[in-house]
TORDOKE-822886 format. One record per residue (C-alpha): residue number from 0; residue in three letters; x, y negated, z negated. Coordinates in Angstrom, 3 decimals, m for minus. Layout:
TORDOKE-822886
{num: NUM residu: ALA X: X Y: Y Z: Z}
...
END
This chain:
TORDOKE-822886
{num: 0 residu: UNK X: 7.590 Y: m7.380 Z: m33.297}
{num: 1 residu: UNK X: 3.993 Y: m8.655 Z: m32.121}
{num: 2 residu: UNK X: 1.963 Y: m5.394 Z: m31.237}
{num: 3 residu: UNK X: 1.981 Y: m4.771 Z: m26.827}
{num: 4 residu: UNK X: m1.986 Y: m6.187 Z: m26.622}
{num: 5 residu: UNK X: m4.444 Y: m3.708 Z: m24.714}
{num: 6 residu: UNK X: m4.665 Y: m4.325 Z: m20.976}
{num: 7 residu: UNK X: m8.255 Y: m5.087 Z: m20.055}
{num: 8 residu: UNK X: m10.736 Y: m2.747 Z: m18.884}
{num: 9 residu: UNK X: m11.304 Y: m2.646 Z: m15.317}
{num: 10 residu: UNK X: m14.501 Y: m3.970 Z: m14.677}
{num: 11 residu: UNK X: m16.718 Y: m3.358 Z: m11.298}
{num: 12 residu: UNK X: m19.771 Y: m5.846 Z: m11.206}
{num: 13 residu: UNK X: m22.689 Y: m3.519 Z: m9.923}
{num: 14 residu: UNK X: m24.234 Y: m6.076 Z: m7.307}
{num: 15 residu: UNK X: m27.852 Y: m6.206 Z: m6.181}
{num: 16 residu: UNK X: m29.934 Y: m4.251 Z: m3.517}
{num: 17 residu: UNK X: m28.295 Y: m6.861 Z: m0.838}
{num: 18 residu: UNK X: m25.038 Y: m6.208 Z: m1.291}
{num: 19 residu: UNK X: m24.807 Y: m2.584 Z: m2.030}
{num: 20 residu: UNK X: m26.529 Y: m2.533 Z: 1.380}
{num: 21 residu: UNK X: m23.677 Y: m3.536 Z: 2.974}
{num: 22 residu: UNK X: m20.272 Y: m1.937 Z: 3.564}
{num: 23 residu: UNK X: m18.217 Y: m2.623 Z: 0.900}
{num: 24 residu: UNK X: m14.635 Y: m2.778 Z: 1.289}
{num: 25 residu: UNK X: m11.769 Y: m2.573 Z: m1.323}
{num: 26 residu: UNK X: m8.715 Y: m3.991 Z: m1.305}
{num: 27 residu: UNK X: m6.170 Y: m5.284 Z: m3.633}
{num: 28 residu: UNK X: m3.426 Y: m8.396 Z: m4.296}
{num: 29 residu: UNK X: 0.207 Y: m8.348 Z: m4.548}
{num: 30 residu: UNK X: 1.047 Y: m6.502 Z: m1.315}
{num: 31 residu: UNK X: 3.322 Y: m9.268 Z: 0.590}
{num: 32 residu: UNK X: 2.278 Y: m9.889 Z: 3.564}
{num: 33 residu: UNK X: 0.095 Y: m7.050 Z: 3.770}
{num: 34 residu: UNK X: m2.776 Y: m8.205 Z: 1.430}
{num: 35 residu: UNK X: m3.048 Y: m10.704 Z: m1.393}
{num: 36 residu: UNK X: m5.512 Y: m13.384 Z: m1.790}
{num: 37 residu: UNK X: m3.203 Y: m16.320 Z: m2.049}
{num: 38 residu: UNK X: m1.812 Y: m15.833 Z: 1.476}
{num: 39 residu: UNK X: m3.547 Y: m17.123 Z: 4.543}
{num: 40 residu: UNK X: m6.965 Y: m14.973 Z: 5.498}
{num: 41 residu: UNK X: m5.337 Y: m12.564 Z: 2.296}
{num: 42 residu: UNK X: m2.313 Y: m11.483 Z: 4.547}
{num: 43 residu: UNK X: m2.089 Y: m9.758 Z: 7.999}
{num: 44 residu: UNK X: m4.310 Y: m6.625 Z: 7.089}
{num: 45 residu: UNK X: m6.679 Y: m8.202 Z: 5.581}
{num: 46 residu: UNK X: m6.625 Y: m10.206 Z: 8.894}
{num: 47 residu: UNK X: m7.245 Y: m7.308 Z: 11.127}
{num: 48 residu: UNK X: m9.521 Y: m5.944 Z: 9.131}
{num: 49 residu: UNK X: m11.649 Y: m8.737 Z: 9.132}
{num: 50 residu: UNK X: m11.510 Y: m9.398 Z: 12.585}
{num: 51 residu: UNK X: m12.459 Y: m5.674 Z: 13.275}
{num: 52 residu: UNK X: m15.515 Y: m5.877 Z: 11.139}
{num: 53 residu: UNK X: m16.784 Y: m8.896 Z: 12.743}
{num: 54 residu: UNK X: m16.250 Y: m7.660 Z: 16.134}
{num: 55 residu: UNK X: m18.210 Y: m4.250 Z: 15.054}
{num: 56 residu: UNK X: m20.916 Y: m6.416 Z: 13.428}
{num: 57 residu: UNK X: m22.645 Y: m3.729 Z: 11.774}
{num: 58 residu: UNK X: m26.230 Y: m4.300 Z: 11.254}
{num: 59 residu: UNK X: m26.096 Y: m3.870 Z: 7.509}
{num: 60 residu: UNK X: m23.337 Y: m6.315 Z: 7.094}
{num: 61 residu: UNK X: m20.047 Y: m6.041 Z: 5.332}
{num: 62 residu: UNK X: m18.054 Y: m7.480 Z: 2.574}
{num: 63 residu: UNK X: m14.274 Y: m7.679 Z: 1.551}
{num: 64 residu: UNK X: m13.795 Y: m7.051 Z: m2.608}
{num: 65 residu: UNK X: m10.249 Y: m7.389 Z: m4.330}
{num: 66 residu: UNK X: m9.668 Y: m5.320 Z: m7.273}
{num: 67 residu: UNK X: m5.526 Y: m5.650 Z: m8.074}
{num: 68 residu: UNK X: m5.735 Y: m2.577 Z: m10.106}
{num: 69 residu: UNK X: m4.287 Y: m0.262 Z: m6.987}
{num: 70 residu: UNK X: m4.756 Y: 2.867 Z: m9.627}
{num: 71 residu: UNK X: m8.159 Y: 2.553 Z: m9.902}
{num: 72 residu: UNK X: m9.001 Y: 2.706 Z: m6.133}
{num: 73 residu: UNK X: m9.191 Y: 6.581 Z: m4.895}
{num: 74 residu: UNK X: m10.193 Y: 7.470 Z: m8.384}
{num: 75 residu: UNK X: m12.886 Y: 5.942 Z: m9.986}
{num: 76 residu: UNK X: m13.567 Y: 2.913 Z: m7.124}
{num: 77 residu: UNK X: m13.745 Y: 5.182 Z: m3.835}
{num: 78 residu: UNK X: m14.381 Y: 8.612 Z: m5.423}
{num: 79 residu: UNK X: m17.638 Y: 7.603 Z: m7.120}
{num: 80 residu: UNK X: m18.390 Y: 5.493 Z: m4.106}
{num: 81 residu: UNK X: m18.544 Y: 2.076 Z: m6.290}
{num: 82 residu: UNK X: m16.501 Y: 0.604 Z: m3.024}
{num: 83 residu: UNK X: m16.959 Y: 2.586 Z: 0.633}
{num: 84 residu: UNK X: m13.779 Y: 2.157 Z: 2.410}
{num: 85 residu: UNK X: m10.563 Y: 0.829 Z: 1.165}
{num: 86 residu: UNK X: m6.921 Y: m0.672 Z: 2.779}
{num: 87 residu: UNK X: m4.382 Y: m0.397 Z: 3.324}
{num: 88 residu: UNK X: m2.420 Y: 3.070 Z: 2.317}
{num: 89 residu: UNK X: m0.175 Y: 5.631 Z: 3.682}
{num: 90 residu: UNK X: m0.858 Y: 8.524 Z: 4.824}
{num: 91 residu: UNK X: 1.268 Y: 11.567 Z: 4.335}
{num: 92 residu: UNK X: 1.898 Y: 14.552 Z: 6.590}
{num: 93 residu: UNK X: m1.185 Y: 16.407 Z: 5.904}
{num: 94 residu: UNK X: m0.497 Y: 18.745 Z: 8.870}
{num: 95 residu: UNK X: 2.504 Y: 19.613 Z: 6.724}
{num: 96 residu: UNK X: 0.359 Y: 19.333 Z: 3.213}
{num: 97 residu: UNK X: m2.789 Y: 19.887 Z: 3.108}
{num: 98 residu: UNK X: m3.159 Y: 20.243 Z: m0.390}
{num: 99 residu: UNK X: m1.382 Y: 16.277 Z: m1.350}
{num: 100 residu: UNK X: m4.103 Y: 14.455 Z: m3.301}
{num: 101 residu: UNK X: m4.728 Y: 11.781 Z: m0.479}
{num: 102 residu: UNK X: m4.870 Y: 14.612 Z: 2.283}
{num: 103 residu: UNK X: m6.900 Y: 16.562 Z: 0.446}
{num: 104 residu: UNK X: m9.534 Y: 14.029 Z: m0.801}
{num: 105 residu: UNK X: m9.253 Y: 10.999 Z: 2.040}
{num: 106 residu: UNK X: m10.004 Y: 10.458 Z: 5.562}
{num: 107 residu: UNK X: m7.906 Y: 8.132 Z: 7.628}
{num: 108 residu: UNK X: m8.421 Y: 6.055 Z: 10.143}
{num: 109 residu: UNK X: m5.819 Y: 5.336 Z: 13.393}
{num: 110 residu: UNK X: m2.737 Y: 3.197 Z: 11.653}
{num: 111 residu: UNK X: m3.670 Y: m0.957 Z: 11.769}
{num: 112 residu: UNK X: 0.395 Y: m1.205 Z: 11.122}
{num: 113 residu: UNK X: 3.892 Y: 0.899 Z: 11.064}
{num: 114 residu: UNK X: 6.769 Y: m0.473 Z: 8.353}
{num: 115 residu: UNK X: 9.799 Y: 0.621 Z: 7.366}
{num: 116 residu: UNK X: 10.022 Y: 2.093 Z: 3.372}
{num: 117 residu: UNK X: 13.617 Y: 0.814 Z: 2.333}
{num: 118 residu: UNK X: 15.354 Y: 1.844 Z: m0.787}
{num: 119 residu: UNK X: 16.698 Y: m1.425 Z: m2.568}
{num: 120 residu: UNK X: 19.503 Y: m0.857 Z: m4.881}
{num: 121 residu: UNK X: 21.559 Y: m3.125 Z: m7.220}
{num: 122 residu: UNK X: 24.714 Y: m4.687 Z: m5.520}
{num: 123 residu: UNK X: 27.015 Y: m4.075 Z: m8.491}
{num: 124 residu: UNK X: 25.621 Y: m0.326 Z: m8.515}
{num: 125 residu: UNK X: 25.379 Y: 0.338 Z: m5.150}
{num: 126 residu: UNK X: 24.278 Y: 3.332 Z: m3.390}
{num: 127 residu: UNK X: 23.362 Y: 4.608 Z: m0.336}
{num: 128 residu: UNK X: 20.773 Y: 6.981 Z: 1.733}
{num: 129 residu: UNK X: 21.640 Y: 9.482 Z: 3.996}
{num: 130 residu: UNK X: 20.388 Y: 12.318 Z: 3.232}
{num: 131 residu: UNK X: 19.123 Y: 14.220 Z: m0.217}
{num: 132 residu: UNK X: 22.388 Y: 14.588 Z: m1.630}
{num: 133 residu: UNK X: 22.899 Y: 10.820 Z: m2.410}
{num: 134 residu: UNK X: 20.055 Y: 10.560 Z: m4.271}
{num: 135 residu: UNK X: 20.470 Y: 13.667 Z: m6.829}
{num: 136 residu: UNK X: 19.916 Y: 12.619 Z: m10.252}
{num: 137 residu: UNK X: 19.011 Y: 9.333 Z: m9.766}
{num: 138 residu: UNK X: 16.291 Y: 7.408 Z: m11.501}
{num: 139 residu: UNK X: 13.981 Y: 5.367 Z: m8.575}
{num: 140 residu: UNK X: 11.354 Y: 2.504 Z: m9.038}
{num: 141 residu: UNK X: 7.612 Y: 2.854 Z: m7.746}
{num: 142 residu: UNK X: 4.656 Y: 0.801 Z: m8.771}
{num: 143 residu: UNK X: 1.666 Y: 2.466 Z: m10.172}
{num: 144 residu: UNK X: m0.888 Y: 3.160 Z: m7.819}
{num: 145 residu: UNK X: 1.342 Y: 3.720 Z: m5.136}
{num: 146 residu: UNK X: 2.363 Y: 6.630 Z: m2.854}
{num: 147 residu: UNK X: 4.556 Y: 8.653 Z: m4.278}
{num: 148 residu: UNK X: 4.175 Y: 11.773 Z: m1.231}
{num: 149 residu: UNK X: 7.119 Y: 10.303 Z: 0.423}
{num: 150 residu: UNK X: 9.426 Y: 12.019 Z: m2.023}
{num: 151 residu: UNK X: 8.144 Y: 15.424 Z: m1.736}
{num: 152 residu: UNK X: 6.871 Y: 15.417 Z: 2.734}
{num: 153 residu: UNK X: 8.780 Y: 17.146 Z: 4.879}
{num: 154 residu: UNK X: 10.148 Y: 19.455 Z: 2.935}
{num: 155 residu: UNK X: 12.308 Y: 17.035 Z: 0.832}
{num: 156 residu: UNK X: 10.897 Y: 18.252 Z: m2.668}
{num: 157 residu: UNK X: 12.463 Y: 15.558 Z: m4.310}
{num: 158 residu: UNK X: 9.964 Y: 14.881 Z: m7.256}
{num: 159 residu: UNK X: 8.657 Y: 18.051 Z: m7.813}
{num: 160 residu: UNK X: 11.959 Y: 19.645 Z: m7.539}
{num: 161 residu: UNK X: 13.584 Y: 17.323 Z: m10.099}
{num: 162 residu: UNK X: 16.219 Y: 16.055 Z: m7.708}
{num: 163 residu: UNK X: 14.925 Y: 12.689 Z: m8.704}
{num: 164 residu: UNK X: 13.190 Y: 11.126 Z: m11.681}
{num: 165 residu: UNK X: 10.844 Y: 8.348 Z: m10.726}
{num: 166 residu: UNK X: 9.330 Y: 5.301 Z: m13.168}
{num: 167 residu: UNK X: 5.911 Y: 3.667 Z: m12.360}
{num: 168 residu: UNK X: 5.658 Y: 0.597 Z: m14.144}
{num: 169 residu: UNK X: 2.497 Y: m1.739 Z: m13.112}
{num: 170 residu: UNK X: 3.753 Y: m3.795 Z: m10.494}
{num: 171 residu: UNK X: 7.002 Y: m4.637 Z: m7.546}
{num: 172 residu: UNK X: 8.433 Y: m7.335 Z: m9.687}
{num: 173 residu: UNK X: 8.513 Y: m4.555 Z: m12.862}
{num: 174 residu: UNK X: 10.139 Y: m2.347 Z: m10.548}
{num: 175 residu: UNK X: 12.970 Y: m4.900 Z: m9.800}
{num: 176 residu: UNK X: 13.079 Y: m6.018 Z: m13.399}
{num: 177 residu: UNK X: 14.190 Y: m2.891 Z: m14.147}
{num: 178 residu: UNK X: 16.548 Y: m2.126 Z: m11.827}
{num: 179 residu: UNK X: 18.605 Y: m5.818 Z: m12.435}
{num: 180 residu: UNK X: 18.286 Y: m4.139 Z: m16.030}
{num: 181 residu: UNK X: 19.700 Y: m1.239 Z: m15.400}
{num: 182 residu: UNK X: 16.794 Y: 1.061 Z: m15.909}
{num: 183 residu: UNK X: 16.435 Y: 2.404 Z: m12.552}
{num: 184 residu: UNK X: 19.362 Y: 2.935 Z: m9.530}
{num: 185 residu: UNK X: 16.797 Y: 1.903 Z: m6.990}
{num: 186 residu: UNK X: 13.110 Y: 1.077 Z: m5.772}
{num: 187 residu: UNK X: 11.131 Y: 2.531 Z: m2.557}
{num: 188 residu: UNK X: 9.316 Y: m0.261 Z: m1.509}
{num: 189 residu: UNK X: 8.466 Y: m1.572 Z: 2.121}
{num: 190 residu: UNK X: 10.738 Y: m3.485 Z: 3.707}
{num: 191 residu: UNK X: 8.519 Y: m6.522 Z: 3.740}
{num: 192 residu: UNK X: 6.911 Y: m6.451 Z: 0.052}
{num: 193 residu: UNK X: 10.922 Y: m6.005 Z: m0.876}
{num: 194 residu: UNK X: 12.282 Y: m8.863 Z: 0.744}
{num: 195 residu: UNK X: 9.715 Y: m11.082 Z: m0.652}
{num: 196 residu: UNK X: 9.750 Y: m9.986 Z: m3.806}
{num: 197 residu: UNK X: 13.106 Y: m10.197 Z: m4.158}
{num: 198 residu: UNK X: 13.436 Y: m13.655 Z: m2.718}
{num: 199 residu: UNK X: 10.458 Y: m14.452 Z: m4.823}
{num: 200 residu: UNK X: 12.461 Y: m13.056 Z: m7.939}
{num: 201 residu: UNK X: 15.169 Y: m15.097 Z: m6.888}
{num: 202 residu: UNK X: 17.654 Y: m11.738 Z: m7.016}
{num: 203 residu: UNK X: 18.984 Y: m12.521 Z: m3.051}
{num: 204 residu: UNK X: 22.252 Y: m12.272 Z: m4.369}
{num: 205 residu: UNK X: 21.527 Y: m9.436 Z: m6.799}
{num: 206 residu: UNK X: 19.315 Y: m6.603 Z: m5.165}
{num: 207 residu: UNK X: 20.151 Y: m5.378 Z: m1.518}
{num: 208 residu: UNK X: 18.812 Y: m2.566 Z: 0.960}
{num: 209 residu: UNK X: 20.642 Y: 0.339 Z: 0.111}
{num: 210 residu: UNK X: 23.230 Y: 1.127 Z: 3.617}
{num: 211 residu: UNK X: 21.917 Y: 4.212 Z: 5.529}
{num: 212 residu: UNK X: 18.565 Y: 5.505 Z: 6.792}
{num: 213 residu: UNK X: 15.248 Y: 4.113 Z: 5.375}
{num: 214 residu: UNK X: 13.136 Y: 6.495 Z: 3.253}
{num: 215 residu: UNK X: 10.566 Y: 6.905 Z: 5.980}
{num: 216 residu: UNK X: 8.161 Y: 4.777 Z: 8.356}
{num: 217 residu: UNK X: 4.713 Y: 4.562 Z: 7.202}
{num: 218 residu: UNK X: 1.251 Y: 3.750 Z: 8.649}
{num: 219 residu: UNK X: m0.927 Y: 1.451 Z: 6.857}
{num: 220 residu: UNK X: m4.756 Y: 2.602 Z: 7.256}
{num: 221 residu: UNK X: m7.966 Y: 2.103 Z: 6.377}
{num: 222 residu: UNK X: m9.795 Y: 4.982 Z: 3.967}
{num: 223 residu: UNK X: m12.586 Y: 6.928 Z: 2.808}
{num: 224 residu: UNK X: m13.233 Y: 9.397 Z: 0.280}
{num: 225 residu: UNK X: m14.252 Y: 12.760 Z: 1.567}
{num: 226 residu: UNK X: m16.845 Y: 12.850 Z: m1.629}
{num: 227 residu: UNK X: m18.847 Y: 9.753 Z: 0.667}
{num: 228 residu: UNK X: m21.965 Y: 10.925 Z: 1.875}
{num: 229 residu: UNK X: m22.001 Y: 8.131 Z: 4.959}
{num: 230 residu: UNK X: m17.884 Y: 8.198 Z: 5.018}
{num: 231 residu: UNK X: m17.339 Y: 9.158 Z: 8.378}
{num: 232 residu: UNK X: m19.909 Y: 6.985 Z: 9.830}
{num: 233 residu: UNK X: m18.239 Y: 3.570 Z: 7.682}
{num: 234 residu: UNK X: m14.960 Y: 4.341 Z: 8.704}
{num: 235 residu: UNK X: m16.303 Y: 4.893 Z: 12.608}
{num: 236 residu: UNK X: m17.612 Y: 1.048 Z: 12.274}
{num: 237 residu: UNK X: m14.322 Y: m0.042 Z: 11.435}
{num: 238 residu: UNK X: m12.377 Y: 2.105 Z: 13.932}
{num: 239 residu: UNK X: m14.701 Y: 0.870 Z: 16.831}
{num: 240 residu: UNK X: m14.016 Y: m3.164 Z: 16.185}
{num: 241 residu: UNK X: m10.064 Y: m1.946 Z: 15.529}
{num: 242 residu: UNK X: m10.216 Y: m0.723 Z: 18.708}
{num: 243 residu: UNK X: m12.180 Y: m3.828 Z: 20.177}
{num: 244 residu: UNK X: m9.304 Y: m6.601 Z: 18.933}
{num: 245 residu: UNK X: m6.541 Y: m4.566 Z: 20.136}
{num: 246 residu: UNK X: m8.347 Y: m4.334 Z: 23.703}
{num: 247 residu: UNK X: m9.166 Y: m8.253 Z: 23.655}
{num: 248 residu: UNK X: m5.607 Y: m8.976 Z: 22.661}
{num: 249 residu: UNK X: m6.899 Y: m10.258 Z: 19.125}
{num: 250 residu: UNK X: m5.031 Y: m7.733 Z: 17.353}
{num: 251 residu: UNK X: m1.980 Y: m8.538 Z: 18.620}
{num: 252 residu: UNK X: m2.437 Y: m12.597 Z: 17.703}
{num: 253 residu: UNK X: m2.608 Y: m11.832 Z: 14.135}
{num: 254 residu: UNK X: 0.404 Y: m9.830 Z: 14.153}
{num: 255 residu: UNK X: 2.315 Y: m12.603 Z: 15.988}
{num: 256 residu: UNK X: 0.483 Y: m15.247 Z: 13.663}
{num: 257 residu: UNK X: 1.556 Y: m13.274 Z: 10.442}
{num: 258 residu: UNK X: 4.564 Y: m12.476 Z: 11.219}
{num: 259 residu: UNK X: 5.810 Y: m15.559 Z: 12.739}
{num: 260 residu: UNK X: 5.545 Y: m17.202 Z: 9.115}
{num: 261 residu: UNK X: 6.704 Y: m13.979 Z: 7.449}
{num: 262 residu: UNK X: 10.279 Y: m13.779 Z: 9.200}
{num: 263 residu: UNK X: 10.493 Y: m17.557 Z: 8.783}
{num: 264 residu: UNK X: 10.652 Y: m16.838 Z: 4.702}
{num: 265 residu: UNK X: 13.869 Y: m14.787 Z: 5.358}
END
């Protein structure tokens, strides 16, 4: 068998005087309908944040980079402040736990975005999700780089209790490769990146939303590590044109635009 070749390193151009001037902001591809930079303006987030940055116009500018390697983004690419703010992520209950990596090292700003986090199972292995109890012993599907809090908030304990074992391969469509495998009974992923995937996949017929509750409802937002000297000023720029699109009813014409096409796929 032909040896697995190395992936490649991640590499971060270092820019000039100009544009480390300006506020740079990371994001990343493959997030249906979220971000990606195949879809119109790079998806509805990408959208609003946009929008919000021109309607802040800071003086010093601002630019949008796209780095697909989600791992590398609150360490290495926003820790060492290589990138200043980055979109879009969850944020866990940090009320509840403090101590969780992102609540302990990010700031957030007010959610752009609420979506459901569905558990997609295999029709011929179905299960559902009520409560802890259905899920005990199972093997679930996350991809690398994304949250995994949503198994341990509120108490549920799931991960580090061993109630659950969870695989990270590198991306959605691994994650649904291995469950029409049989590798996995299920994968957390939000209820739009699912249904597009899956559709994309061509597994309609195959892969379903497990019956019962969804795993939780999540906020997308936009970040900054706490480790940023000028953090809480960056992410105040953002917040302030946020706040100016949802007041002009901008905001709210990007969802509808977005959207609009993203129901139509189902």
């Amino acid at each position: 068998m032909a040896a697995t070749p190395e992936p490649a390193a991640l590499v971060v151009a270092p820019g000039n005087a100009a544009s480390r001037r300006k506020i740079n902001i990371l994001t990343g591809s493959d997030f249906w309908p979220f971000t990606d930079k195949d879809l119109p303006e790079g998806g509805v987030l990408a959208h609003v944040v946009l929008a919000s940055m021109e309607a802040a116009d800071p003086a010093q500018g601002f630019a949008i980079h796209w780095v697909d390697d989600w791992a590398s983004h609150h360490e290495l690419l926003l820790s060492n402040a290589l990138l200043d703010i980055g979109f879009p992520w969850f944020r866990p209950d940090c009320e509840a736990d403090p101590v969780t990596y992102r609540c302990a090292n990010l700031i957030f700003s007010e959610s752009m975005f609420e979506v459901l986090m569905l558990l997609f199972v295999d029709k011929a292995r179905p299960i559902a999700f009520n409560g802890a109890d259905d899920l005990q012993g199972r093997v679930l599907c996350r991809p690398a780089g994304y949250s995994t809090y949503i198994f341990d908030q509120d108490g549920r304990n799931w991960l580090r209790g061993g109630l659950i074992t969870l695989k990270t391969p590198a991306s959605p469509g691994d994650c649904l490769r291995l469950l029409s495998e049989g590798e996995v009974d299920g994968v957390v992923l939000n209820e739009f990146l699912g249904r597009g995937k899956i559709k994309e996949m061509g597994l309609q017929d195959r892969v379903v939303v497990a019956q019962g509750q969804p795993i939780s409802v999540d906020g997308n937002h936009m970040v900054v590590h706490k480790s940023h000297p000028q953090g809480r000023e960056l992410l105040a720029v953002f917040e302030r044109g946020l706040a100016q699109i949802k007041a002009n009813g901008s905001y709210q014409r990007i969802i509808d635009e977005h959207m609009t096409r993203v129901w139509a796929e189902f």
